[in-house]
C-alpha positions as CSV (number, residue, x, y, z in Angstrom):
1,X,114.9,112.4,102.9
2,X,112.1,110.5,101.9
3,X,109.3,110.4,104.4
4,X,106.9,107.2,105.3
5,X,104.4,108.0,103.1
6,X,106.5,108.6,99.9
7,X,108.5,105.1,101.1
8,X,105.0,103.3,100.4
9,X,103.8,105.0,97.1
10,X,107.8,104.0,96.0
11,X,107.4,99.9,97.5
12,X,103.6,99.9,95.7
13,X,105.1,101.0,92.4
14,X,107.4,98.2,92.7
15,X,110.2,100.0,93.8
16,X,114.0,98.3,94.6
17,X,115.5,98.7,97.8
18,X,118.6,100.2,96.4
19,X,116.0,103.5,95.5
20,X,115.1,103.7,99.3
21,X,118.6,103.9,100.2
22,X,120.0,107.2,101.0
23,X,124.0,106.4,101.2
24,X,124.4,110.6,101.4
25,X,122.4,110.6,104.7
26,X,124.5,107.1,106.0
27,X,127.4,108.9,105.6
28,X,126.5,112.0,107.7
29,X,124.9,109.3,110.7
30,X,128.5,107.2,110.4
31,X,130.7,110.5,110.9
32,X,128.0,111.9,113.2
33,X,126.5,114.5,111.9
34,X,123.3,113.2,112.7
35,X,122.2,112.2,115.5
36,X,118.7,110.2,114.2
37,X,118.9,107.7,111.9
38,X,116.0,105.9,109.8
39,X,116.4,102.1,108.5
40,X,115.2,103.0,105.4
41,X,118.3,104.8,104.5
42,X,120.2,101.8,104.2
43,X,117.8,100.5,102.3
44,X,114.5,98.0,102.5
45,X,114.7,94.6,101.2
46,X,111.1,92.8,101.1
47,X,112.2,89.4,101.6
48,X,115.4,90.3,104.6
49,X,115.6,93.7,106.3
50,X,117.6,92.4,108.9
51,X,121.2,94.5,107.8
52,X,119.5,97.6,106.9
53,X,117.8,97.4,110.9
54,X,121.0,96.0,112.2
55,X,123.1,98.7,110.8
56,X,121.1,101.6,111.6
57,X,121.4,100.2,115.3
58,X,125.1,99.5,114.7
59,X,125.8,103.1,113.4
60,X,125.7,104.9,116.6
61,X,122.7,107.1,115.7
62,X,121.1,107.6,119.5
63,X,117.7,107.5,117.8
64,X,116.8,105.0,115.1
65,X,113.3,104.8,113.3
66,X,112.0,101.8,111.9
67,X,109.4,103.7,109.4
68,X,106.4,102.3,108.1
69,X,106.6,101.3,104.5
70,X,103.4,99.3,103.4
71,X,105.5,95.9,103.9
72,X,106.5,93.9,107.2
73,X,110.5,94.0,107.8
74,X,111.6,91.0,107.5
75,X,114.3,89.8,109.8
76,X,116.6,86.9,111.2
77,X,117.7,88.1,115.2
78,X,119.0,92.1,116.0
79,X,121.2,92.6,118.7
80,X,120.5,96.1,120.4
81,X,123.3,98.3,122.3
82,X,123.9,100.5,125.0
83,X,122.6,104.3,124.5
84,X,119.7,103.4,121.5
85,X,116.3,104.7,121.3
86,X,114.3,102.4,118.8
87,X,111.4,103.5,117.4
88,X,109.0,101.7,115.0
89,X,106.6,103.4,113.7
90,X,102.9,102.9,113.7
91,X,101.8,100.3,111.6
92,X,105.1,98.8,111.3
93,X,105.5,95.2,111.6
94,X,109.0,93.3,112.6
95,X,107.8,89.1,111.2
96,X,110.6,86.8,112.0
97,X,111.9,85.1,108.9
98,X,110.7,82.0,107.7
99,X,112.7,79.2,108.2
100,X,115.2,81.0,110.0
101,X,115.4,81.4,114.4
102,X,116.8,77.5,114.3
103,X,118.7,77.9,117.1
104,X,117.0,77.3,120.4
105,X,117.6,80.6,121.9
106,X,117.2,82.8,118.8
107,X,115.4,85.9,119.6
108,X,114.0,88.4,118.0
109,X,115.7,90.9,119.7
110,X,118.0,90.9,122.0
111,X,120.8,92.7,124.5
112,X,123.1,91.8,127.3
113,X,124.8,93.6,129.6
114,X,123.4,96.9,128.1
115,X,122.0,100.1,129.2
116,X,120.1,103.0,128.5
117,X,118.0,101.3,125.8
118,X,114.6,102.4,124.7
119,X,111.9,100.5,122.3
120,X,108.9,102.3,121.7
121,X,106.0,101.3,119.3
122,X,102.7,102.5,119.9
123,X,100.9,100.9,116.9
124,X,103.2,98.1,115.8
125,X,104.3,94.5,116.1
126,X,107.0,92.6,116.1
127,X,105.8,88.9,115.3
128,X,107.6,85.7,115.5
129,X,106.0,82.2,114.0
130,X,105.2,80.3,117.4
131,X,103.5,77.3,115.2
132,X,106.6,76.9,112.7
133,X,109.0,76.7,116.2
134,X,106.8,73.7,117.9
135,X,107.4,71.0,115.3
136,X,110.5,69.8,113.1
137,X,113.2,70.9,111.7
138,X,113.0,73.2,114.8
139,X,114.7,71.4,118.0
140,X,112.2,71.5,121.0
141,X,113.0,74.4,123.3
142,X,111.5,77.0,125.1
143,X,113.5,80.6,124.6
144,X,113.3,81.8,121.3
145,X,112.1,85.3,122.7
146,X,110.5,88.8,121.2
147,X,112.6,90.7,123.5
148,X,115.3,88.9,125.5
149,X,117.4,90.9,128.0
150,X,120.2,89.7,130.4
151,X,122.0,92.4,132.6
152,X,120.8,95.2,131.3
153,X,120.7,98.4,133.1
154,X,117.7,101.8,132.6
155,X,115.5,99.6,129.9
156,X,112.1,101.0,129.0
157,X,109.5,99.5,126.4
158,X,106.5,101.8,125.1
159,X,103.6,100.8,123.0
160,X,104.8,97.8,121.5
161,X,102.7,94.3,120.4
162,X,104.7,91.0,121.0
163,X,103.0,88.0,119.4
164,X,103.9,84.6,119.0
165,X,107.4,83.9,119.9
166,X,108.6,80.5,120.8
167,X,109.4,81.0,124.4
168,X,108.1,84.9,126.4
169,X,107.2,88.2,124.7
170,X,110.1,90.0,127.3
171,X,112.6,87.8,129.1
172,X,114.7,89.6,132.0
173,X,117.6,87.5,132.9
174,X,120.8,87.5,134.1
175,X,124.5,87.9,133.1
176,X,127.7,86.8,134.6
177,X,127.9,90.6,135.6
178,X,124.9,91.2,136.7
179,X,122.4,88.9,137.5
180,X,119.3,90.9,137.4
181,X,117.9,93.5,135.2
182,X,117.9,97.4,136.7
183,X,115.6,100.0,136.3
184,X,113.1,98.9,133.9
185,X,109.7,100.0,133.2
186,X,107.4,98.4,130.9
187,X,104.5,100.1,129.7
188,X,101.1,99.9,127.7
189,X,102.7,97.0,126.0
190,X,100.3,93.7,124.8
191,X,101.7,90.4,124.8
192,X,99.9,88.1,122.9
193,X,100.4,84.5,122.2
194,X,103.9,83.1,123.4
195,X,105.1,79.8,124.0
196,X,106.0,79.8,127.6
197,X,105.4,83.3,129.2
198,X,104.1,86.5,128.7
199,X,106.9,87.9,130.6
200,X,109.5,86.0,132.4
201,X,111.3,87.6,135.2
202,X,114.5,86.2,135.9
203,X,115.7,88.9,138.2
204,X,114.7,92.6,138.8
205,X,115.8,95.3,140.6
206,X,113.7,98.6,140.2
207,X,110.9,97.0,137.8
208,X,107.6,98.6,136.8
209,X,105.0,96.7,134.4
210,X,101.7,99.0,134.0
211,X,98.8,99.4,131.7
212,X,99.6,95.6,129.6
213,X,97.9,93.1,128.7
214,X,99.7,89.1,128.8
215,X,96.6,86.8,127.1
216,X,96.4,83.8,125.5
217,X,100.2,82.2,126.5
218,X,100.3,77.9,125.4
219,X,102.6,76.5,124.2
220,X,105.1,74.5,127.2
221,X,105.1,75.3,130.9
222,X,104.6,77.5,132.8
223,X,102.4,79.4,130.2
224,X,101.5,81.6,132.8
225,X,100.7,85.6,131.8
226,X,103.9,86.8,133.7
227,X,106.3,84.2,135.8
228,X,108.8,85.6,138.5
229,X,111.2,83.0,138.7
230,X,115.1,83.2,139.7
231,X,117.4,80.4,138.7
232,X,119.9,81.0,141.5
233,X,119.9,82.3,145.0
234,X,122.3,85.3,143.8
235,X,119.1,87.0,141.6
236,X,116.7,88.9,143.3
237,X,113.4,90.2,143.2
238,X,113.2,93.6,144.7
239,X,110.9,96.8,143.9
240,X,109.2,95.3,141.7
241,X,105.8,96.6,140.5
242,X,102.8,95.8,138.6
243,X,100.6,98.0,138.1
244,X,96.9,97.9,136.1
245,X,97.3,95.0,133.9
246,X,95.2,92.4,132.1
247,X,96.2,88.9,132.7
248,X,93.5,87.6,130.4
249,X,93.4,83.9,129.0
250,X,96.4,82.4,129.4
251,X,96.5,78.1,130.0
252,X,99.0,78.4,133.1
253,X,98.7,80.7,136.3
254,X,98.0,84.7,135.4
255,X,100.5,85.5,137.9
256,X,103.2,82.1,138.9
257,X,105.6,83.6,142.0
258,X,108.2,80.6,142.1
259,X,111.2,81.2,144.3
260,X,112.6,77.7,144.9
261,X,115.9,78.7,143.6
262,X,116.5,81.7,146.3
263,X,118.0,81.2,150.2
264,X,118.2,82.9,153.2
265,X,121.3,84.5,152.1
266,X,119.1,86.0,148.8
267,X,117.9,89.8,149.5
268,X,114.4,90.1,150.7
269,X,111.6,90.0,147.9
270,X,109.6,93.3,147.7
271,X,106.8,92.5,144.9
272,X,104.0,94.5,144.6
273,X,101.1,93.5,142.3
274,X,98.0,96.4,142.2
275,X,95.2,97.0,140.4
276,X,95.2,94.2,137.6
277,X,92.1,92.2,136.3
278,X,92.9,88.2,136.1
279,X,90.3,87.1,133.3
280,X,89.5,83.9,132.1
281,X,92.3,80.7,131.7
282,X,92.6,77.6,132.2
283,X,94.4,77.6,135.9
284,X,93.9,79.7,138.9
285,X,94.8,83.9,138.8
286,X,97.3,83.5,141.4
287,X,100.1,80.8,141.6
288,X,102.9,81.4,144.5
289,X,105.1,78.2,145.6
290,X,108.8,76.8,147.0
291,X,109.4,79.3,149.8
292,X,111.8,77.3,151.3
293,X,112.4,77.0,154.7
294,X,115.8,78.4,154.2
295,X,114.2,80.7,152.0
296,X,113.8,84.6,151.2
297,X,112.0,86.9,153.6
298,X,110.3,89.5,152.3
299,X,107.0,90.9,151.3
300,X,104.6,89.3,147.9
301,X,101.6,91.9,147.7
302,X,98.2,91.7,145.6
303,X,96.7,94.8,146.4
304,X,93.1,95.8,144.3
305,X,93.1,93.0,142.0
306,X,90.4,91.5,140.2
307,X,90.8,87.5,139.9
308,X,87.6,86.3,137.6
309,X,86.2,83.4,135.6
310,X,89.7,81.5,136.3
311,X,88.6,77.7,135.2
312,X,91.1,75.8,138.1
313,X,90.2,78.2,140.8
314,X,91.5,81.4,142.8
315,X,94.9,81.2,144.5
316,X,97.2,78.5,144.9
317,X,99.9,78.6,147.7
318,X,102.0,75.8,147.6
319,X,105.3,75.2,149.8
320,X,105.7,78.2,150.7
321,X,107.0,78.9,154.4
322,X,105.2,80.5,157.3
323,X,108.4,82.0,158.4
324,X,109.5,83.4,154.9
325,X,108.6,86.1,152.3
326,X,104.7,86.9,153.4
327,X,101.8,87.1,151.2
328,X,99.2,89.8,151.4
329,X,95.5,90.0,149.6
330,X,94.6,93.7,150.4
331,X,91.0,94.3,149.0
332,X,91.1,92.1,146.0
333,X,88.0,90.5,144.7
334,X,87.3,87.1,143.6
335,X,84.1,86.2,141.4
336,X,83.2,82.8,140.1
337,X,86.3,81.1,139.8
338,X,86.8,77.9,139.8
339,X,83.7,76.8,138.0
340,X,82.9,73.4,136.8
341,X,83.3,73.2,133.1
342,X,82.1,69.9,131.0
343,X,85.0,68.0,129.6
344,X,84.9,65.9,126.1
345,X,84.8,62.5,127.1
346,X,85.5,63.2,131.0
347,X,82.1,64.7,131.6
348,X,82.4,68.1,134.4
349,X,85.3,69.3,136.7
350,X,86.0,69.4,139.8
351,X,84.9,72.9,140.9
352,X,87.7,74.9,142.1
353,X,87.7,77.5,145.0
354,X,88.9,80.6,145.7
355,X,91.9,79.9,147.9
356,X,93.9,76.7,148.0
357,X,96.8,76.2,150.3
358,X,98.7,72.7,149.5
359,X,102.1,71.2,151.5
360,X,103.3,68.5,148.6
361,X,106.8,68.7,149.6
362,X,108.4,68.8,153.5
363,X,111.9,68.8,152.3
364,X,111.1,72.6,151.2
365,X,109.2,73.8,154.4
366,X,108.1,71.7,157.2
367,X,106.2,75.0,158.3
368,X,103.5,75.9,155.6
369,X,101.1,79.6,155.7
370,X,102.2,82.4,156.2
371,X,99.4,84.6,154.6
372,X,97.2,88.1,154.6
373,X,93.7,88.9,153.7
374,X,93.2,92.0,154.3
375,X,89.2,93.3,153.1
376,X,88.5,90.6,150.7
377,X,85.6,89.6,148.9
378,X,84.7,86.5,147.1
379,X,81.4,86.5,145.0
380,X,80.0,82.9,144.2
381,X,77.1,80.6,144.3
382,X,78.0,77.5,145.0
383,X,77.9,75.4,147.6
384,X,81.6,75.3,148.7
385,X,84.3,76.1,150.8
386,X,85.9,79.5,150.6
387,X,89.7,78.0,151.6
388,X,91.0,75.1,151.8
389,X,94.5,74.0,153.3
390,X,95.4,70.4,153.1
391,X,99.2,69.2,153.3
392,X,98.9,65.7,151.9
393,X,98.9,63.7,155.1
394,X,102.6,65.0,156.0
395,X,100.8,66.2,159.2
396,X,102.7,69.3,159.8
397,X,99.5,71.6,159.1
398,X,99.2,75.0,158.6
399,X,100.5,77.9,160.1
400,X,99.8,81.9,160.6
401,X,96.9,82.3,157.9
402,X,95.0,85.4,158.9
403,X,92.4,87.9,158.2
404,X,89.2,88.6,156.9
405,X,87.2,87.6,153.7
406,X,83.2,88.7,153.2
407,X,81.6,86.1,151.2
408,X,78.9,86.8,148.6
409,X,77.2,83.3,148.2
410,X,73.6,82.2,149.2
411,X,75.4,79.3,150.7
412,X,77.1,81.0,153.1
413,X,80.7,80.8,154.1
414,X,82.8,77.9,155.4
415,X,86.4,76.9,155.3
416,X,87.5,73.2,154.9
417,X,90.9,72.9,157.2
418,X,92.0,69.0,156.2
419,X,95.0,69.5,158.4
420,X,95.7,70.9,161.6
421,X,95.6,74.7,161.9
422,X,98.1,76.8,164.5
423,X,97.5,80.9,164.3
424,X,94.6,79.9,161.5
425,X,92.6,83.5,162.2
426,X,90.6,84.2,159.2
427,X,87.4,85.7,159.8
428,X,85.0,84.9,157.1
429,X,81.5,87.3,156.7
430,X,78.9,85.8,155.3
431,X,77.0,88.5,153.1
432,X,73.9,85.7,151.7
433,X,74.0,87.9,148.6
């Protein structure tokens, strides 16, 4: 068996694919015999790697290694199956094939209704070609994926980069058999670059995203870092976990919480959001909105986060009713968000602020609030409001919005209320420093 480093002093010297193969070790992986299987075997093709991949996952081997071999694979879309470990190697890189991924939802890889799959890559990348995707021949879309999964049960990724896909780095949707993803964990995984989202999350049950990094998403909105957004009442949102992440640079919300699509009848949201730096972009950190009326209850918590330098300002709460799935702030920290920024041609912003509450549409909730600071601290210095709530002359107000916030700013601390206010108790602190 030839091992990574002989595979690249072979591909140098200008070796064939058909040298790489090992047909004597495909063989013993087909009648099981072995039990790990490495793409190589079945040979490496510079220009399209995708059957040599594809077979080593179709050949039943429970562990398959993608090995480094001095070249990227090469690849049109993989399909992944139930009961796979897939390993790439470090240094590997998976590049989408030019000219290829025509259709609108061709991913890179994907599963449905799968389980006990795991993709680990501590040190490699699988790249798709964002650029070649938003102009002709390609038709306009929005979910040509990295990793797309629908329905799939005890999913973990490891390690791996995801850059530059024309729609999210990791989509988890649904299936006609199950509409969520179960028991997921996602960890110390970058994703860099996509089209629409970082990570999408259709539907979770059981979800844990830690120690990654979403930056830099443009492209078509959203283009938030991560967006939790079902697309019918029958997908939930529950246990769900993220944990010490860097939402860094991305041109829509770090963090969009959209739930317009789930009722009264959907099971209560549990989402948990802790420890995670919001850096930099071009909207606010936080974006929750369309809590209906007839909406979800449940709990949406940001718990020792870090929102900073976000250009359009803090948080923005939008339609989302008192009555319905709550939102807590417990000891998060805001520092000069919002800041006016000179525009070509359009001279500076608007400043921002930290908290922005907005009714824009009554037929969702006629009831608006509903919200927890809990040991909060905004750091700024200028001369504005810390919160504002406003519902757009609809004159229903705001409701329930308690707490307390200490406010770092020479300028002290004020809130602007441009609508009325029932159970408004936020205590702001003024610090002067």
């Amino acid at each position: 068996m030839l091992t990574s480093v002989q595979l690249v002093i072979l591909l140098s010297c200008g070796v064939g694919s058909g040298e790489l193969a090992d047909p004597a070790a495909v063989q013993e992986v087909v009648a099981g015999k072995r039990v790990v299987a490495n793409a190589a075997w079945w040979g490496f093709d510079r220009e399209d790697s995708t059957r040599s991949i594809q077979a080593a996952i179709d050949s039943g081997a429970r562990k398959v290694i993608v090995p480094f071999v001095g070249a990227d694979w090469i690849v049109t879309p993989i399909r992944l199956r139930s009961g796979l470990e897939l390993v790439f190697e470090p240094g590997v890189v998976v590049l989408a094939k030019k000219g290829e991924f025509l259709g609108k939802g061709d991913s890179l890889l994907s599963a449905s209704d799968a389980s006990d799959i795991t993709i680990r890559g501590y040190g490699a990348t699988l790249r798709m070609r964002k650029k070649d995707y938003q102009k002709a021949p390609y038709a306009k879309a929005e979910w040509r994926t990295c990793l797309d999964l629908q329905g799939c049960r005890r999913i973990r990724v490891e390690g791996v980069r995801l850059e530059s896909s024309g729609g999210d780095g990791i989509y988890l949707g649904a299936t006609g058999k199950l509409p969520y993803c179960q028991d997921v964990v996602i960890r110390d995984v970058v994703c860099h670059d996509h089209h629409r989202q970082g990570i999408s999350v259709i539907g979770a049950v059981n979800l844990l995203i830690e120690n990654c990094v979403l930056s830099d998403t443009n492209g078509t909105a959203p283009q938030a870092g991560i967006d939790f957004e079902p697309n019918q009442a029958r997908e939930k949102l529950v246990n769900c976990v993220m944990r010490n992440c860097l939402i860094e640079n991305n041109t829509g919300a770090g963090v969009l919480i959209y739930l317009k699509h789930l009722s009264a009848k959907s099971d209560p949201v549990s989402l948990l959001v802790e420890g995670c730096l919001f850096r930099g972009g071009k909207d606010v950190g936080v974006g929750v909105g369309a809590v209906k009326d007839d909406g979800p209850k449940g709990t949406i918590e940001f718990r020792d986060c870090t929102i900073e330098g976000t250009r359009n300002g803090g948080v923005y709460i939008y339609d989302k009713s008192a009555d319905n799935a709550r939102v807590r702030f417990v000891n998060c920290k805001w520092k000069d968000v919002g800041i006016p920024r000179w525009e070509t041609g359009k001279g500076p912003r608007e400043p921002g602020v930290a908290f922005l509450l907005t009714l824009m549409r009554p037929a969702l909730t006629k009831k608006h609030g509903g919200i927890d600071f809990v040991d909060c601290h905004v750091y700024d210095t200028l001369d504005r409001p810390v919160l504002v709530a406003e519902d757009e002359g609809a004159k229903l107000g705001v409701h329930d919005v308690r707490g307390r916030i200490t406010v770092h700013n020479p300028h002290g601390a004020r809130m602007d209320l441009k609508c009325a206010a029932e159970g408004v108790d936020v205590k702001l602190v003024g610090s002067g420093k």
